[in-house]
N, C-alpha and C positions, 0 to 999 in steps of 0.2 A: 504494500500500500504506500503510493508516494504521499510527501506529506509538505505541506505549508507552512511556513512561517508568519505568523500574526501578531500585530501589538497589540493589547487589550488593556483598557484601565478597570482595577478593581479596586474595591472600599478596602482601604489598608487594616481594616478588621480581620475580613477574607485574607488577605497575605499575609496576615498573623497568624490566623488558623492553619492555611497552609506551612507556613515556616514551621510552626510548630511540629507538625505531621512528618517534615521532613527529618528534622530533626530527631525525632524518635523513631525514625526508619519506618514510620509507616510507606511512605514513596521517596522514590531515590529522589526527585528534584522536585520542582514547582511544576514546571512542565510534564512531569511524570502523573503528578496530583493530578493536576486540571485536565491531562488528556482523559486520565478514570475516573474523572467526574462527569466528563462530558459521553462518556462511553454508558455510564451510570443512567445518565438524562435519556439518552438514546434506548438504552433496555426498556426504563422505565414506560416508556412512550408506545414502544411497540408491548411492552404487556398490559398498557392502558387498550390499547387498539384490539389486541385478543379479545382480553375480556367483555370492552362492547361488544363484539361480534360473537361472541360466547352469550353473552345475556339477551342478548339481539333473536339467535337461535333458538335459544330455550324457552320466550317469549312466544315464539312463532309456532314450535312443537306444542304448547299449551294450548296454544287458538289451534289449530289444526295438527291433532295428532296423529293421522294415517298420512298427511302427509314425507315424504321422506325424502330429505336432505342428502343429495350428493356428497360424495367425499371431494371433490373437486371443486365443490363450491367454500369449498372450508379453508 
């Protein structure tokens, strides 16, 4: 995966937090953190995205139970 270089201003609360983290080896650097937090965001979003489409499903099975749902549509 290539990857970009970007400036970014954060609230120097966050870069405390961060330092700290480094500091105790939770992540090798600052960039190390903020890439897995931003990896984080990213999971997060897409297991938001399941779950609607999960609840969405289940919903639909309720109103119409003999109907049946492709695996393809999943």
């Amino acid at each position: 995966m290539s990857q970009v270089q970007v400036q970014l201003r954060v609230p120097k609360e966050a870069i405390k937090d961060i330092d700290s983290m480094v500091k105790t080896g939770r992540f090798k650097s600052r960039s190390d953190a903020i890439k897995t937090m931003i990896f984080a965001f990213e999971e997060r979003e897409k297991t938001r995205a399941f779950y609607n489409m999960l609840t969405k499903r289940s919903k639909e099975a309720l109103e119409e139970p003999n109907k049946l749902i492709k695996f393809s549509d999943l």
